[in-house]
Biopython code that builds the backbone (N, CA, C, O; Angstrom):
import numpy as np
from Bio.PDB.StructureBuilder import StructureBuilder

atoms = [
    (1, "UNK", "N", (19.507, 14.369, 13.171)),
    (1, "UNK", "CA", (18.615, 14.093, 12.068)),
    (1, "UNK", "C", (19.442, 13.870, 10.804)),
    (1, "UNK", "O", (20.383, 14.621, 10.545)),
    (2, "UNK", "N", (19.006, 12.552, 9.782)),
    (2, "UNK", "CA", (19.592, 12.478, 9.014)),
    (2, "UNK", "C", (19.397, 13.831, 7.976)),
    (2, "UNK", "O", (18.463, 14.627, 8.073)),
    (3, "UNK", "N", (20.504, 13.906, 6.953)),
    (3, "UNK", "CA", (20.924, 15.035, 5.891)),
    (3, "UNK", "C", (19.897, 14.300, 4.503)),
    (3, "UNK", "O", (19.951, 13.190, 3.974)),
    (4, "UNK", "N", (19.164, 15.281, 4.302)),
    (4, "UNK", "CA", (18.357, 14.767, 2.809)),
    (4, "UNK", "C", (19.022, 15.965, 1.830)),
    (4, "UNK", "O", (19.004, 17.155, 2.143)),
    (5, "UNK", "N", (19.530, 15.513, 0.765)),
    (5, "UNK", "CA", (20.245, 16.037, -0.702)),
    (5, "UNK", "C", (19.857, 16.030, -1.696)),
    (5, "UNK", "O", (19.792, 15.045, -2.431)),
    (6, "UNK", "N", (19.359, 17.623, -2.047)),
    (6, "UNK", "CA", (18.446, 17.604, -2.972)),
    (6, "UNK", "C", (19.068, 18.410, -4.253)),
    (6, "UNK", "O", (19.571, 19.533, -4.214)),
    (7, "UNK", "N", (18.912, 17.557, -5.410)),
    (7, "UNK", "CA", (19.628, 18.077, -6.302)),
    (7, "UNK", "C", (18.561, 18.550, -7.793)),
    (7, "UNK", "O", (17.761, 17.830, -8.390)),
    (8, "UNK", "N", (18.939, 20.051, -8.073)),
    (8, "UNK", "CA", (18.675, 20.934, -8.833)),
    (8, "UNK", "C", (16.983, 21.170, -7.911)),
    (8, "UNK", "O", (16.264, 20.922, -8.879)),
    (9, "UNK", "N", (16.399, 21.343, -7.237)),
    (9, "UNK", "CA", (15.328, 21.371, -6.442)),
    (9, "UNK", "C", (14.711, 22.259, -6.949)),
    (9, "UNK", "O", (15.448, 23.245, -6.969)),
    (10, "UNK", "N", (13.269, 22.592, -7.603)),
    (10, "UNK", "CA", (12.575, 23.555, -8.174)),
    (10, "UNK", "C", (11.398, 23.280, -7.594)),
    (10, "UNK", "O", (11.520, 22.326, -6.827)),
    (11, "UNK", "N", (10.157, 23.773, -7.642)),
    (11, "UNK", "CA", (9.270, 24.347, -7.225)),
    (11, "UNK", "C", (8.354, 22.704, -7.547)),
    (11, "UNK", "O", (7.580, 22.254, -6.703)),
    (12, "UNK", "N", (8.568, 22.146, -8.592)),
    (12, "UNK", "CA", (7.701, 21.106, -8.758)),
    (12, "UNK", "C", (8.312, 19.819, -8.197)),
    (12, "UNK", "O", (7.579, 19.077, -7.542)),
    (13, "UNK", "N", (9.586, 19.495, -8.399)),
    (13, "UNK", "CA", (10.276, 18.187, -8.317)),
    (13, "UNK", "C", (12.122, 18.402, -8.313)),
    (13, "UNK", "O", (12.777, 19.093, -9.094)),
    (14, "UNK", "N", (12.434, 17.876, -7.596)),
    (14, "UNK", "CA", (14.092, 17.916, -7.917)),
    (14, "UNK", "C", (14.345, 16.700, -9.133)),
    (14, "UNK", "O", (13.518, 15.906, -9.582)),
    (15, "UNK", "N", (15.717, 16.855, -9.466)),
    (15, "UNK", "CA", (16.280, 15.993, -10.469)),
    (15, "UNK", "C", (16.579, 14.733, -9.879)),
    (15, "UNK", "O", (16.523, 13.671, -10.499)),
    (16, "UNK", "N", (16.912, 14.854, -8.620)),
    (16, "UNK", "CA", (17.584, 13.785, -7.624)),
    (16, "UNK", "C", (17.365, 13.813, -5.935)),
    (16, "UNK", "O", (17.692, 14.928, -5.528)),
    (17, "UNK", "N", (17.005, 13.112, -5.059)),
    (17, "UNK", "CA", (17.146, 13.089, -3.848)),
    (17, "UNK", "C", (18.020, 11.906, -3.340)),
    (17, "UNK", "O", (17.923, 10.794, -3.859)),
    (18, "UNK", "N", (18.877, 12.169, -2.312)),
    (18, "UNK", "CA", (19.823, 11.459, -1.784)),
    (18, "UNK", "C", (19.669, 11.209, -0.139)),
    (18, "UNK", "O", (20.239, 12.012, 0.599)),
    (19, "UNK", "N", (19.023, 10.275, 0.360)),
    (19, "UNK", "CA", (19.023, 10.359, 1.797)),
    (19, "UNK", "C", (19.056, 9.019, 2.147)),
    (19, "UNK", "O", (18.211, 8.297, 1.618)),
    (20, "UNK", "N", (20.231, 8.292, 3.301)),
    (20, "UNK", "CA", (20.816, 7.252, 4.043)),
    (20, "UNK", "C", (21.572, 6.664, 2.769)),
    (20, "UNK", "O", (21.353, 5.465, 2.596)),
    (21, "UNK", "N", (22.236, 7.140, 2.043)),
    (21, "UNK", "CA", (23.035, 6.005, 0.965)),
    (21, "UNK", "C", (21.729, 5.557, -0.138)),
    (21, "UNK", "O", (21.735, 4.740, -1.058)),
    (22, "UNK", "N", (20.960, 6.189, 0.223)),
    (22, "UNK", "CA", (19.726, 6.161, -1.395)),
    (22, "UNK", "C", (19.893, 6.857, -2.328)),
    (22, "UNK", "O", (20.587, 7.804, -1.957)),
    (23, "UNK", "N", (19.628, 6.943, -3.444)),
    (23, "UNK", "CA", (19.503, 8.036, -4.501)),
    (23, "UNK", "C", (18.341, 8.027, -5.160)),
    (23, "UNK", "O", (18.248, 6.977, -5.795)),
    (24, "UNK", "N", (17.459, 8.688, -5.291)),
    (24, "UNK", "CA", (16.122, 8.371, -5.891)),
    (24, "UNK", "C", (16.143, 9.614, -7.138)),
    (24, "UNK", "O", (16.318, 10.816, -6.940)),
    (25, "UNK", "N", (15.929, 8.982, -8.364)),
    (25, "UNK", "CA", (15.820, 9.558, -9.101)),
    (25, "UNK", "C", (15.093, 10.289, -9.844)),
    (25, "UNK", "O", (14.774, 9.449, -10.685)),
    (26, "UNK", "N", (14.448, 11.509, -10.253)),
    (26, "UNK", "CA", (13.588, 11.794, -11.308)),
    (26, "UNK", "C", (13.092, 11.514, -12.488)),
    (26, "UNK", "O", (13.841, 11.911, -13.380)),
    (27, "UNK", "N", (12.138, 10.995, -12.868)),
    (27, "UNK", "CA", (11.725, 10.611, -14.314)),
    (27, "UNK", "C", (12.799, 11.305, -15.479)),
    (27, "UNK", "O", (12.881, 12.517, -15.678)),
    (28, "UNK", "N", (13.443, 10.458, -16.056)),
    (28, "UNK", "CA", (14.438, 10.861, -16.918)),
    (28, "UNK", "C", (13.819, 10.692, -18.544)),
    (28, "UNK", "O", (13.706, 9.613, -19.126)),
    (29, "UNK", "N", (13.610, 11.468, -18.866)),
    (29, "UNK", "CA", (13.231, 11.748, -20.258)),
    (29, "UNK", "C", (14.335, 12.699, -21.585)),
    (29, "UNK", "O", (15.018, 13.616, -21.130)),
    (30, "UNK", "N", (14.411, 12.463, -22.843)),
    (30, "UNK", "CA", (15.334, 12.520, -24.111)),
    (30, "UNK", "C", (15.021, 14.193, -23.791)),
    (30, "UNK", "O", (13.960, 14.535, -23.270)),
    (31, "UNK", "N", (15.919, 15.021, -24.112)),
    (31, "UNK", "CA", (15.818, 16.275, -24.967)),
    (31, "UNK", "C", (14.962, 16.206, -26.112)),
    (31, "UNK", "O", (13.865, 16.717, -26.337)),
    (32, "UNK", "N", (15.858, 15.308, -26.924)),
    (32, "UNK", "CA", (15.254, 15.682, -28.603)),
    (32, "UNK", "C", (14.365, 14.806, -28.671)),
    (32, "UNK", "O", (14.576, 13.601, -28.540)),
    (33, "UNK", "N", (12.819, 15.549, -28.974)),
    (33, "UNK", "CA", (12.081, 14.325, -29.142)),
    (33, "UNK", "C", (11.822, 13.976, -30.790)),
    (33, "UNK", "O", (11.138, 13.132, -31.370)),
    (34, "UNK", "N", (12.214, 14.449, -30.985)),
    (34, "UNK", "CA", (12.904, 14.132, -32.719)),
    (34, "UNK", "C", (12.961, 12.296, -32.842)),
    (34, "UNK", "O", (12.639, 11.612, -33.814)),
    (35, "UNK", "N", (13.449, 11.872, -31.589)),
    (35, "UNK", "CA", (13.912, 10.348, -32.211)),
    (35, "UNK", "C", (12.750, 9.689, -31.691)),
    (35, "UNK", "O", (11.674, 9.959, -31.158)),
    (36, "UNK", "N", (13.518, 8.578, -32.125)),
    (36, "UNK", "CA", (12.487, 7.220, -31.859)),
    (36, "UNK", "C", (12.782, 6.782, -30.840)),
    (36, "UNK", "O", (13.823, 7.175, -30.313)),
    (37, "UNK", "N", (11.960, 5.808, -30.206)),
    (37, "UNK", "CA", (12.004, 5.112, -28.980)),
    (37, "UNK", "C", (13.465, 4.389, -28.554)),
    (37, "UNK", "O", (13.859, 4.375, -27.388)),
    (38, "UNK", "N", (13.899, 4.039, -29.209)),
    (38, "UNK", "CA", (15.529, 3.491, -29.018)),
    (38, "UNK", "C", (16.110, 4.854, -29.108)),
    (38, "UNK", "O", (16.363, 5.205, -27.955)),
    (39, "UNK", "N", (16.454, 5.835, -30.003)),
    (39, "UNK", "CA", (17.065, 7.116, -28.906)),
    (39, "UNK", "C", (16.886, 7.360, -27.868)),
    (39, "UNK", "O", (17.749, 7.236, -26.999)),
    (40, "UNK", "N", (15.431, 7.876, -27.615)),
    (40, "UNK", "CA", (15.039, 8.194, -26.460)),
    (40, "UNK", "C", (15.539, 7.826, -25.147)),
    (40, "UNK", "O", (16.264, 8.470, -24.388)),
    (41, "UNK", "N", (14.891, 6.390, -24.984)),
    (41, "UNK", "CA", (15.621, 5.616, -24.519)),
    (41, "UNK", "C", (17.109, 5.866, -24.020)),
    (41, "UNK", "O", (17.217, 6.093, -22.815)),
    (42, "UNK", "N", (18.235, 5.856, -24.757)),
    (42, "UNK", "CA", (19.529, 6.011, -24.773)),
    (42, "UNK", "C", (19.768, 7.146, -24.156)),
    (42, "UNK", "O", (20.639, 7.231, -23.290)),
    (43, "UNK", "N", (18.857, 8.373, -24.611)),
    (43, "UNK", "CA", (19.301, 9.374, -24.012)),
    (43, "UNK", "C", (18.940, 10.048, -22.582)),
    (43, "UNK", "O", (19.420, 11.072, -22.096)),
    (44, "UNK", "N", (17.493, 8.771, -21.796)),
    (44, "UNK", "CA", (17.016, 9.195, -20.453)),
    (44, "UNK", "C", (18.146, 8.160, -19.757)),
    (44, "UNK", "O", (18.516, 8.341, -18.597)),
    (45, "UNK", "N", (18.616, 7.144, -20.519)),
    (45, "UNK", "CA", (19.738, 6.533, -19.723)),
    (45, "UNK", "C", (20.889, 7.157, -19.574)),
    (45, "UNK", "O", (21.547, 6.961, -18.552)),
    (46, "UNK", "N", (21.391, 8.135, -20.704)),
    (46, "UNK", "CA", (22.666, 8.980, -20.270)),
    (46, "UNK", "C", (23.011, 9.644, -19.073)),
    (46, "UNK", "O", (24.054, 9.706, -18.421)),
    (47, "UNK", "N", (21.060, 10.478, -18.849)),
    (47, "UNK", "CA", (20.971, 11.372, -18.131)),
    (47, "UNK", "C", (21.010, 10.771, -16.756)),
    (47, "UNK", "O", (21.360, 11.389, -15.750)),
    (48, "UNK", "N", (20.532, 9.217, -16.798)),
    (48, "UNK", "CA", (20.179, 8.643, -15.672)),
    (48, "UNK", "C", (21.880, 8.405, -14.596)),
    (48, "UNK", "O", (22.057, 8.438, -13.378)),
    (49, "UNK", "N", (22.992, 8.143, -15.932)),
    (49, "UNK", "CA", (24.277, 7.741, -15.595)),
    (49, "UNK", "C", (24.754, 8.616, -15.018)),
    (49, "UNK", "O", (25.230, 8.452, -13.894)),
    (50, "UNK", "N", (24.748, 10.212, -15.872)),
    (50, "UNK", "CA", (25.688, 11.450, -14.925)),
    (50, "UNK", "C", (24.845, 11.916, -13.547)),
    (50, "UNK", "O", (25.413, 12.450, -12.594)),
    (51, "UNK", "N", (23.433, 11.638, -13.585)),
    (51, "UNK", "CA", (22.583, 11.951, -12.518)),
    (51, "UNK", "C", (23.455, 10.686, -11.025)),
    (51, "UNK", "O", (23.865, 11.013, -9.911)),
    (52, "UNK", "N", (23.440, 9.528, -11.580)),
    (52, "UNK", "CA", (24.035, 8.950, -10.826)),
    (52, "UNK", "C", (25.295, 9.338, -10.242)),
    (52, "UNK", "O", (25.509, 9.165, -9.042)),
    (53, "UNK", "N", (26.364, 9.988, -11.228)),
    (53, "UNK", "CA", (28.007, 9.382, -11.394)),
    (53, "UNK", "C", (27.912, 11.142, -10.242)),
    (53, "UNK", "O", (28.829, 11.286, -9.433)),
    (54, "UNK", "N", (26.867, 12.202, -10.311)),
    (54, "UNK", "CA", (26.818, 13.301, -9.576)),
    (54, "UNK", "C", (26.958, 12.664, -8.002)),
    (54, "UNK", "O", (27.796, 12.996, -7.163)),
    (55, "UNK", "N", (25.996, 11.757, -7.875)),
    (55, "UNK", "CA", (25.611, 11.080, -6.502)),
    (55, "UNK", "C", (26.645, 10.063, -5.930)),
    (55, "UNK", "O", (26.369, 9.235, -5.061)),
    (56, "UNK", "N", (27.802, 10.208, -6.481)),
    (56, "UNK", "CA", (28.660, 8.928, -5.999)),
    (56, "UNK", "C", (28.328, 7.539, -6.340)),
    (56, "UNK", "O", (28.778, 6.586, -5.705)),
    (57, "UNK", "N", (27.392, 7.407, -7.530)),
    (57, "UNK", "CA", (27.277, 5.598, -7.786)),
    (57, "UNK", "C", (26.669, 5.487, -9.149)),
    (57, "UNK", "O", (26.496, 6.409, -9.944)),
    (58, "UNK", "N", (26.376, 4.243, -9.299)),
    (58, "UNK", "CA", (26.452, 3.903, -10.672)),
    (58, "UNK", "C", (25.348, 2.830, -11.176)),
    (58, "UNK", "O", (25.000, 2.116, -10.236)),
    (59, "UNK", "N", (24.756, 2.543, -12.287)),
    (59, "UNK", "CA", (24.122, 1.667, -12.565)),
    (59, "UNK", "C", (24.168, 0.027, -12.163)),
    (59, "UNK", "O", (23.405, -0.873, -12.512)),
    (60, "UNK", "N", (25.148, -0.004, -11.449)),
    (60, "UNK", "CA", (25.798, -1.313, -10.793)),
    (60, "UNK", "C", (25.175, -1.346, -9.615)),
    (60, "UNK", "O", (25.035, -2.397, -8.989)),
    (61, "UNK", "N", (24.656, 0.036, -9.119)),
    (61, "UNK", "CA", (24.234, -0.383, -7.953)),
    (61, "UNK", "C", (22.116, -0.048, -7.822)),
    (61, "UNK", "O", (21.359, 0.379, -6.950)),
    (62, "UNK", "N", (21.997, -0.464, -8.979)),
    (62, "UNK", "CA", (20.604, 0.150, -9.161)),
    (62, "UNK", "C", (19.520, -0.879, -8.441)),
    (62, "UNK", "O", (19.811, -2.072, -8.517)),
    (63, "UNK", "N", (18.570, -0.605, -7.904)),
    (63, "UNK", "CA", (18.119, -1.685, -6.832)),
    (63, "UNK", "C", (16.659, -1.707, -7.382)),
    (63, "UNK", "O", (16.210, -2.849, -7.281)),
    (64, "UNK", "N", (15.474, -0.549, -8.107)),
    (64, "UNK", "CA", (14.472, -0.311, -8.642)),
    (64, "UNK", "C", (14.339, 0.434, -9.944)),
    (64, "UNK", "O", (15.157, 1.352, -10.013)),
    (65, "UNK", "N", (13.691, 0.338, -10.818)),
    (65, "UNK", "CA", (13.526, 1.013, -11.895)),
    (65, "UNK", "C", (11.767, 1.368, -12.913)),
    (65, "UNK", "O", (11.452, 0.556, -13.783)),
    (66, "UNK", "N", (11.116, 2.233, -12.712)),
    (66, "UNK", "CA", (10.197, 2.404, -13.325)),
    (66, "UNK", "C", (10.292, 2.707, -14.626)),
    (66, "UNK", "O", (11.361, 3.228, -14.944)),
    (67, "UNK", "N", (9.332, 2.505, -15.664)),
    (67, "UNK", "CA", (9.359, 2.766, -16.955)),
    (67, "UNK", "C", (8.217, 3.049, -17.388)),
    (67, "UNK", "O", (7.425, 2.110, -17.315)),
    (68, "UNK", "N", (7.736, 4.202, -17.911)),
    (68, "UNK", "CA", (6.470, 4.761, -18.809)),
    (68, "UNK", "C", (6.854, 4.753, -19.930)),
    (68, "UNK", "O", (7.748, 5.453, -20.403)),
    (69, "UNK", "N", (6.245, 3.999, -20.434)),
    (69, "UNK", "CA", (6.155, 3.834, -22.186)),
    (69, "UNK", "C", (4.469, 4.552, -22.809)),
    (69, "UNK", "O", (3.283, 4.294, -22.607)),
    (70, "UNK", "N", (5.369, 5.698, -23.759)),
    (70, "UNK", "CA", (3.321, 5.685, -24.689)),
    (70, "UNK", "C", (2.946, 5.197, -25.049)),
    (70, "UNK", "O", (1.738, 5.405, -25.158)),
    (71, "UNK", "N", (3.632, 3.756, -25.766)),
    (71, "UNK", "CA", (2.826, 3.024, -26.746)),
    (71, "UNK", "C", (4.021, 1.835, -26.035)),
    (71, "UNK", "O", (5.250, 1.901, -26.005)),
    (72, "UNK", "N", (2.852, 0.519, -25.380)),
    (72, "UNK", "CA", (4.094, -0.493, -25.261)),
    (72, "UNK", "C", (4.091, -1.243, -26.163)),
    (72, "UNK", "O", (4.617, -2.287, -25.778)),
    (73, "UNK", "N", (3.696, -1.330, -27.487)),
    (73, "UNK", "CA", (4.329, -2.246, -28.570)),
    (73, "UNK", "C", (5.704, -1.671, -28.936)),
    (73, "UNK", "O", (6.380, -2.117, -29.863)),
    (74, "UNK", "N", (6.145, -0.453, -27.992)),
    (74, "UNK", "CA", (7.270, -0.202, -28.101)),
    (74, "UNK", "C", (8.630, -0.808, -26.971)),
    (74, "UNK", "O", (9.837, -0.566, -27.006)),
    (75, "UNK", "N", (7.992, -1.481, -26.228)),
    (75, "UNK", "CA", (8.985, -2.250, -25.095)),
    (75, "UNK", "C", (10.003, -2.989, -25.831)),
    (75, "UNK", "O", (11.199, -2.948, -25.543)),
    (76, "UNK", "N", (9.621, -3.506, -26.564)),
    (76, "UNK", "CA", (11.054, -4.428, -27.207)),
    (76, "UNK", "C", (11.944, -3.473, -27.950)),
    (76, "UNK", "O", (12.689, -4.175, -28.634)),
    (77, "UNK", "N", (12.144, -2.553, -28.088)),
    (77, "UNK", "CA", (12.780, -1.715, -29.072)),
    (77, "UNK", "C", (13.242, -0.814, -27.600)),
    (77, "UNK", "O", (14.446, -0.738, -27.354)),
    (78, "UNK", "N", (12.544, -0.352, -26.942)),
    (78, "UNK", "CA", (13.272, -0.004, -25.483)),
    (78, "UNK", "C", (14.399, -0.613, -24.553)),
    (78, "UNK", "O", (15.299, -0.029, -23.949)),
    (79, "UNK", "N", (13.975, -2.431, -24.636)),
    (79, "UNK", "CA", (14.305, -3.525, -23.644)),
    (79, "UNK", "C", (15.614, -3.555, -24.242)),
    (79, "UNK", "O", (16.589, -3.413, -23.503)),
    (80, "UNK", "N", (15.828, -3.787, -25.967)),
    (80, "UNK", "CA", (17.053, -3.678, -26.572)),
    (80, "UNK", "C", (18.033, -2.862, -26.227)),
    (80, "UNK", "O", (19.171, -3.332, -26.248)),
    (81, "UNK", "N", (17.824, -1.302, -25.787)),
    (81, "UNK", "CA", (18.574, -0.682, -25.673)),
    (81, "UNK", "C", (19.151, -0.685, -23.902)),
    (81, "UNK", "O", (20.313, -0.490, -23.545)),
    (82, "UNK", "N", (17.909, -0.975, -22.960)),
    (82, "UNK", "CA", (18.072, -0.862, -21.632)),
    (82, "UNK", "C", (18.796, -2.065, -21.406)),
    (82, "UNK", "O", (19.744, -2.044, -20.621)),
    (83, "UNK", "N", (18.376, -3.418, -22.168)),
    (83, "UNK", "CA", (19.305, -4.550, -21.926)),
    (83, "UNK", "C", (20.840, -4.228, -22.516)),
    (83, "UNK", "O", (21.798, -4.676, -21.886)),
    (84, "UNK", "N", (21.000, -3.663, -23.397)),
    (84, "UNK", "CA", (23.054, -3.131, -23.221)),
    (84, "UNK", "C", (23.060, -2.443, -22.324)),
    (84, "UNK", "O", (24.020, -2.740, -21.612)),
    (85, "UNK", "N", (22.351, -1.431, -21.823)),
    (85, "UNK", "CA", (23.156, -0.563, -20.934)),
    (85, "UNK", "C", (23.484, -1.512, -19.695)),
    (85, "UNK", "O", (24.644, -1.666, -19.311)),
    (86, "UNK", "N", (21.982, -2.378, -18.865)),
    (86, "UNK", "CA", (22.484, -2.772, -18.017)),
    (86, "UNK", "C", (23.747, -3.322, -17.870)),
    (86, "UNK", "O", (24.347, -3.916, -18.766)),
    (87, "UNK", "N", (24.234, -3.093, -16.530)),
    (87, "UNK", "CA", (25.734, -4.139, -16.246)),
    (87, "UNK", "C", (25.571, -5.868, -16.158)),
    (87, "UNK", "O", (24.951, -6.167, -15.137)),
    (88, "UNK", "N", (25.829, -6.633, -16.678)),
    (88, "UNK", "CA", (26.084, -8.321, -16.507)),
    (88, "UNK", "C", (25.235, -8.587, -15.284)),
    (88, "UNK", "O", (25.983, -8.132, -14.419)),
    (89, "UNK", "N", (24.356, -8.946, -14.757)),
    (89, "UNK", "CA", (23.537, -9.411, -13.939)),
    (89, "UNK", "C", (23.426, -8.666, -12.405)),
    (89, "UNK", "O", (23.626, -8.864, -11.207)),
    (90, "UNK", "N", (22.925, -7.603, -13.443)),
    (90, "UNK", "CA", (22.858, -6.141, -12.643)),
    (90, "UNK", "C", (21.355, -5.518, -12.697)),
    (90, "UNK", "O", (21.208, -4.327, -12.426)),
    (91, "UNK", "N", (19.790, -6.657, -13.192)),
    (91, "UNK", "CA", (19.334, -6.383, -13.568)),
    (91, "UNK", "C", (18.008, -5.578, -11.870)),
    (91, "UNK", "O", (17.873, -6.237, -10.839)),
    (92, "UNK", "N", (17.372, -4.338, -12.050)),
    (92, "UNK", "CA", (17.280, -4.070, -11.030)),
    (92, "UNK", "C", (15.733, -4.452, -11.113)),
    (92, "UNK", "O", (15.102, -4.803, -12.110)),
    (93, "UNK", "N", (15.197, -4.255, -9.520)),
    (93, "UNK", "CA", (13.573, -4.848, -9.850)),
    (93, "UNK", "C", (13.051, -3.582, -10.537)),
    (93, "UNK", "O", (13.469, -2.438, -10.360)),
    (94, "UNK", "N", (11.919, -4.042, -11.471)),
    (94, "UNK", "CA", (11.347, -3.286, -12.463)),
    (94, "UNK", "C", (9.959, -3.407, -12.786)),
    (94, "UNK", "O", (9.253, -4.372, -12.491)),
    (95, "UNK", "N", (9.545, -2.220, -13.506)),
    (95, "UNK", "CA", (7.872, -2.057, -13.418)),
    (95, "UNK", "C", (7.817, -1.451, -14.989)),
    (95, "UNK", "O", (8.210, -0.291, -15.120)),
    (96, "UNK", "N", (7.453, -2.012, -15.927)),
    (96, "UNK", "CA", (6.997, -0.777, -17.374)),
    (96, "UNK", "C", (5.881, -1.204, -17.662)),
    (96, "UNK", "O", (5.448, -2.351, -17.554)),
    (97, "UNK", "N", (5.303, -0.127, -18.100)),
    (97, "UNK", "CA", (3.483, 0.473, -18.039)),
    (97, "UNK", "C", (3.803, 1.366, -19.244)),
    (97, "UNK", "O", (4.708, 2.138, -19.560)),
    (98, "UNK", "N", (2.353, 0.796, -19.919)),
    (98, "UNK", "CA", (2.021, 2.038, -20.769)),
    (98, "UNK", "C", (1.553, 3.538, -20.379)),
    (98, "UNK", "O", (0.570, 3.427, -19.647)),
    (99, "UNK", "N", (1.731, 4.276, -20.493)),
    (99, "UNK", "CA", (1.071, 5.692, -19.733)),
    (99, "UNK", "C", (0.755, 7.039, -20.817)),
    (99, "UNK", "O", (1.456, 7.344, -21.782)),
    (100, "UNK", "N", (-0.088, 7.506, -20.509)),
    (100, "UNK", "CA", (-0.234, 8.563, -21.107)),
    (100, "UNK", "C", (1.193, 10.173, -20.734)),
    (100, "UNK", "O", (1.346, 10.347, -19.525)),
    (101, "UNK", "N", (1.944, 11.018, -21.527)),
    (101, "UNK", "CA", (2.943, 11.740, -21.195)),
    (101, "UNK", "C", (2.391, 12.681, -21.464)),
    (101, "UNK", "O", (1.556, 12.993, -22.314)),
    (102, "UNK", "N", (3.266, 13.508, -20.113)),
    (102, "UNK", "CA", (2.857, 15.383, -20.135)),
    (102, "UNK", "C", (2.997, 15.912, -21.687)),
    (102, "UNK", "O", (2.157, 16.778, -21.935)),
    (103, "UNK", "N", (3.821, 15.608, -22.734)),
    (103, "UNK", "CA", (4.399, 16.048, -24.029)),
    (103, "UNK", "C", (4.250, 14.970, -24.243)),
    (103, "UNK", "O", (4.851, 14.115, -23.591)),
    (104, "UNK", "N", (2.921, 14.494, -25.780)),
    (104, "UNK", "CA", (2.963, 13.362, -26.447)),
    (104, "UNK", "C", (4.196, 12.925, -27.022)),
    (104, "UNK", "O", (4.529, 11.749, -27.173)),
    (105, "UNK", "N", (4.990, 14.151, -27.397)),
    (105, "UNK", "CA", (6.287, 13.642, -28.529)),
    (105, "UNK", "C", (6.918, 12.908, -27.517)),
    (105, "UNK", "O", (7.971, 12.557, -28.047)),
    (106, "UNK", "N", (6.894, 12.284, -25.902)),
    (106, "UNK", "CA", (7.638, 11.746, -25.210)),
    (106, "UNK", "C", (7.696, 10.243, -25.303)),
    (106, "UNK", "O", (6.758, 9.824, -24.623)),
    (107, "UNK", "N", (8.192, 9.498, -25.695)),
    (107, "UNK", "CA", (8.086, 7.836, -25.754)),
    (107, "UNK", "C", (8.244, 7.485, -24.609)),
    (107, "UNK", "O", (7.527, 6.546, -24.263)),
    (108, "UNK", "N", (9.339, 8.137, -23.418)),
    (108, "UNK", "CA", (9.452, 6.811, -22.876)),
    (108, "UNK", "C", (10.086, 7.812, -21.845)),
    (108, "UNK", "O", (10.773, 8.826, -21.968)),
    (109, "UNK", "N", (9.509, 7.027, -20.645)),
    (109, "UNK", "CA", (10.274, 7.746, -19.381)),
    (109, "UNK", "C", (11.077, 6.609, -18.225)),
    (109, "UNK", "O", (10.430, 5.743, -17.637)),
    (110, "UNK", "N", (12.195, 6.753, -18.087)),
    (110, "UNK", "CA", (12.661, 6.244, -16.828)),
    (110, "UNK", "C", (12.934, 6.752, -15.501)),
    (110, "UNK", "O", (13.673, 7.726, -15.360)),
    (111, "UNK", "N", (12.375, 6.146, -14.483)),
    (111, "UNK", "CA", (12.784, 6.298, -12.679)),
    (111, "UNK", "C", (13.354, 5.418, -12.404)),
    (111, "UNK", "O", (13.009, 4.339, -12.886)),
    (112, "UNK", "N", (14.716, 5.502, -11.319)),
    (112, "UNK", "CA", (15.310, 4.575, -11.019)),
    (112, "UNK", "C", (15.994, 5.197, -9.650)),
    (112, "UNK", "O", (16.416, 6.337, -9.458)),
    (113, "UNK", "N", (15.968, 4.374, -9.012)),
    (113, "UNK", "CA", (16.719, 3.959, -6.890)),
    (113, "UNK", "C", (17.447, 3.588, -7.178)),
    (113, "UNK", "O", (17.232, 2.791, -8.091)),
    (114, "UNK", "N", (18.733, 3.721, -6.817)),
    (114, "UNK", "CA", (19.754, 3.152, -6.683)),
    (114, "UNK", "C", (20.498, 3.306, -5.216)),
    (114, "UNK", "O", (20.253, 4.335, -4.588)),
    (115, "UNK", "N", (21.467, 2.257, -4.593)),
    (115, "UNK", "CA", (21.993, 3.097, -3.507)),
    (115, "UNK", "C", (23.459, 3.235, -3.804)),
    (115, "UNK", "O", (23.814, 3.145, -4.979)),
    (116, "UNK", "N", (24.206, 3.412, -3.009)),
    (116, "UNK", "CA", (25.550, 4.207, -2.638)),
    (116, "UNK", "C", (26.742, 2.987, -2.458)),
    (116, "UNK", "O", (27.899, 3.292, -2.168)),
]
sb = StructureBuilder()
sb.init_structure("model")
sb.init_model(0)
sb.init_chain("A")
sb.init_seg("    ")
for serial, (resi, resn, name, xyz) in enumerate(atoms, 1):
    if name == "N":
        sb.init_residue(resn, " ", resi, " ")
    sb.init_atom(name, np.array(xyz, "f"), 0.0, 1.0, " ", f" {name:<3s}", serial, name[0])
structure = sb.get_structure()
């Protein structure tokens, strides 16, 4: 039977699951919700990078990506920041939706698959 790898695993959701060369990620959301949507942003992508760089891979190899936005007249001020991070035509298939968040102060949430 294949090995499923579950990382920081708590009672509701892990941070990360890893099974056949997948990595599936947890909704990555900012600490400080102090900032604005372009922090935010920046900072569920940080989390998204070491969550990766834990799993052996990298935004290069990202294959899906979800996005909850609270307010999407905020997508372009998001897209700005997610379009630097991506790598040069590395762009992965993608879904952003407006949504209502567990913590209003939350702008913006990212999920993202990547494999190995």
């Amino acid at each position: 039977m294949s090995r499923i790898t579950r990382t920081e695993a708590g009672p509701v959701l892990a941070k990360a699951v890893e099974y056949h060369n997948f990595v599936y990620l947890q909704g990555c959301t900012a600490s400080d919700l102090s900032k604005d949507v372009a922090g935010q942003t920046a900072e569920a992508l940080a989390t998204i990078d070491a969550l990766l760089e834990a799993h052996g891979t990298d935004k290069t190899r990202l294959l899906q990506a979800q996005i909850w936005l609270k307010d999407i007249r905020d997508r372009d001020a998001m897209n700005a920041v997610w379009s630097a991070w991506l790598p040069p035509e590395g762009a992965p298939a993608r879904a952003c939706v407006q949504a209502s968040m567990a913590d209003p102060r939350h702008l913006v949430e990212i999920m993202v698959t990547a494999c190995k």
